[in-house]
C-alpha positions as CSV (number, residue, x, y, z in Angstrom):
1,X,0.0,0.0,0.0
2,X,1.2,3.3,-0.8
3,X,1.0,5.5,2.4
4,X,2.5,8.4,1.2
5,X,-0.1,9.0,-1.4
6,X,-2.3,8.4,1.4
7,X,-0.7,11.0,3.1
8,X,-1.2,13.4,0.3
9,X,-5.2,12.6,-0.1
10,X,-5.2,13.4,3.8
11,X,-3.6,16.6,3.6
12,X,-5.3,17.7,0.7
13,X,-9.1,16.7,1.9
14,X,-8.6,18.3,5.6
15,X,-8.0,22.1,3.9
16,X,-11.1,21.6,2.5
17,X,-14.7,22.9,2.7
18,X,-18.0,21.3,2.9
19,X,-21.5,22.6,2.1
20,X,-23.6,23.3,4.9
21,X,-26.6,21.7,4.1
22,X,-29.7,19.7,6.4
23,X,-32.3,17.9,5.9
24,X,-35.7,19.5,5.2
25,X,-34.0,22.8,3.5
26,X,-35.2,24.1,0.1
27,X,-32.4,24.7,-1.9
28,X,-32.0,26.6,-5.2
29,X,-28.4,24.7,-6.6
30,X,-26.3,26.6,-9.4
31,X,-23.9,23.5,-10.6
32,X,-21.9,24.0,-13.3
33,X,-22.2,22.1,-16.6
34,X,-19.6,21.2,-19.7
35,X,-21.3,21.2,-23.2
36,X,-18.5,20.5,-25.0
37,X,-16.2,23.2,-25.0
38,X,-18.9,25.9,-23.4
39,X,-19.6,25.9,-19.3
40,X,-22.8,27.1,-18.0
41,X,-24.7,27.2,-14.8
42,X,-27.3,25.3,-14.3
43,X,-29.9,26.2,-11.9
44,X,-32.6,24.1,-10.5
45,X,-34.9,24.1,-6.8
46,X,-34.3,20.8,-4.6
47,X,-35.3,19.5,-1.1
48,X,-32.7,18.3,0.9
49,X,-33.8,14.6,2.0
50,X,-30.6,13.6,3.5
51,X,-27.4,14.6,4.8
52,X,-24.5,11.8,5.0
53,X,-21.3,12.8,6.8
54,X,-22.0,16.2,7.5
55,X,-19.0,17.3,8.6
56,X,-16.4,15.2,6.7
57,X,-15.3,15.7,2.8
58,X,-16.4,12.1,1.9
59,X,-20.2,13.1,2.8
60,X,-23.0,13.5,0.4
61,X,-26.4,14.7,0.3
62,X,-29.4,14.1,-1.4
63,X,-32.0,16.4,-3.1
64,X,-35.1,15.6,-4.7
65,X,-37.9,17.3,-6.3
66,X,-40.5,16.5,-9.0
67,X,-39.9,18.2,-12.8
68,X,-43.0,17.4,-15.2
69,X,-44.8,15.0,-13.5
70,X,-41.3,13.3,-12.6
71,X,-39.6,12.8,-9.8
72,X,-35.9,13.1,-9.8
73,X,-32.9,12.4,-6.7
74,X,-29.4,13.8,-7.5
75,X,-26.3,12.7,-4.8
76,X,-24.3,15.4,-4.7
77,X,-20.6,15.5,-2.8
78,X,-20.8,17.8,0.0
79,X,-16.8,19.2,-1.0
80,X,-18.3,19.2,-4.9
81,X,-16.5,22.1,-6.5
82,X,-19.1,21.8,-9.7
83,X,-21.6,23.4,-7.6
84,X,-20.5,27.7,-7.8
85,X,-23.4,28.6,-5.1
86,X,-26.9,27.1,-2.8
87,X,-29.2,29.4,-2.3
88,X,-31.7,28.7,1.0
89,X,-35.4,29.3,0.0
90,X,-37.2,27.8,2.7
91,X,-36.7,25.8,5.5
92,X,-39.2,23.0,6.5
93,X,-40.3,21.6,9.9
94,X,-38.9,18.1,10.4
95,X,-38.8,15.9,12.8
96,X,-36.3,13.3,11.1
97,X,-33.0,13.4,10.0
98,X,-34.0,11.2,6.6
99,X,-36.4,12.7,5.0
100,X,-37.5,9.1,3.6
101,X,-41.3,9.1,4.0
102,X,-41.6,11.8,1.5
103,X,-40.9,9.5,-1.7
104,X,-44.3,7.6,-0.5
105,X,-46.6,10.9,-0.8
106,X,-48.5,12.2,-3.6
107,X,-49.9,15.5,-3.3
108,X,-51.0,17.8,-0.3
109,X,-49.5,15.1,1.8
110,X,-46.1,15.6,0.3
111,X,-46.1,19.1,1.6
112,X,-44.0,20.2,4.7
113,X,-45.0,23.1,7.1
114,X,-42.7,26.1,6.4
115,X,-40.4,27.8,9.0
116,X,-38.6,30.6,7.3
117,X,-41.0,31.4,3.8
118,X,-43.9,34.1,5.7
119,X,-41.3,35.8,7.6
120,X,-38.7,36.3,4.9
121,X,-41.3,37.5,2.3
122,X,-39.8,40.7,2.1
123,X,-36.0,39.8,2.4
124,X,-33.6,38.6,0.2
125,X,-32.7,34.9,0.3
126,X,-29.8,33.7,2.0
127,X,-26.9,32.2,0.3
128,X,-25.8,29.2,2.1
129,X,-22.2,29.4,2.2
130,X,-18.9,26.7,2.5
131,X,-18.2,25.8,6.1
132,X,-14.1,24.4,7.3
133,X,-13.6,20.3,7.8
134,X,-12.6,20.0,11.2
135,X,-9.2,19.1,11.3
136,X,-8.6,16.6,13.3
137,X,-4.7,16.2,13.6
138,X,-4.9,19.9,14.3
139,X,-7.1,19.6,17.0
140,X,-5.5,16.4,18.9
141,X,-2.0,18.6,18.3
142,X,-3.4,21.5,20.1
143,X,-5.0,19.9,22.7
144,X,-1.6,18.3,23.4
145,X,0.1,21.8,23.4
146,X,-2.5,22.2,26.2
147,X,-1.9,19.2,28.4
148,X,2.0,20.2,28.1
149,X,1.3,23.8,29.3
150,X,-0.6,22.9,32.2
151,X,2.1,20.8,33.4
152,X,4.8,22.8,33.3
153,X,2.7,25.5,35.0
């Protein structure tokens, strides 16, 4: 096994940003598309249904919403650098971290209570923005620069 390419992959993933996404948000996605040898943006409203590893490059969520009559789920990699900007719309009420049960209703029972849509009539919407990973081998190096400290003092 090659560890120092692991290495690499490690060092490389841990300066990296993640999407700050949950479960239940509205999201308006504007991912970037190759035609050939043009790039556009393509721009399209999603719910988020789930949220895998939130707080680690590897995670992925997962949006879904219905386009003519037919219901489409994209995975998306939360450290995905095709997508230029999310855009929060609404937030719903939930009460689970899988959104799951939606896929099984049709209708006015597919519908969620809103949380954020009445008050923010007026306001603009807010751009949800990259968060940090945490770093872990920074963290358990600190905290030992801590433990050291005390001791001596």
């Amino acid at each position: 096994m090659n560890f120092e390419r692991i290495k690499k992959l490690a060092q490389v993933y841990n300066n990296a940003e993640v999407w700050n996404v949950k479960p239940g948000q509205e999201v308006e996605i504007y991912e970037k598309i190759k035609e050939g040898n043009n790039e556009r943006i393509w721009r399209f409203k999603w719910l988020v249904i789930k949220v895998k590893h939130p707080n680690l490059h590897t995670g992925s969520f997962t949006v879904r919403w219905k386009v003519l009559w037919i219901t489409v789920e994209k995975i998306y990699p939360l450290s995905s650098t095709s997508i230029e900007k999310i855009v929060l719309l609404d937030e719903k009420k939930i009460r689970r971290a899988k959104l799951y049960f939606i896929r099984n209703k049709i209708g006015k029972a597919a519908r969620l209570k809103s949380l954020l849509q009445w008050e923010r009539s007026s306001e603009r919407w807010k751009i949800i923005e990259k968060k940090p990973i945490l770093n872990v081998e920074n963290k358990i190096k600190e905290e030992k620069k801590e433990v050291k400290e005390k001791k001596i003092s």
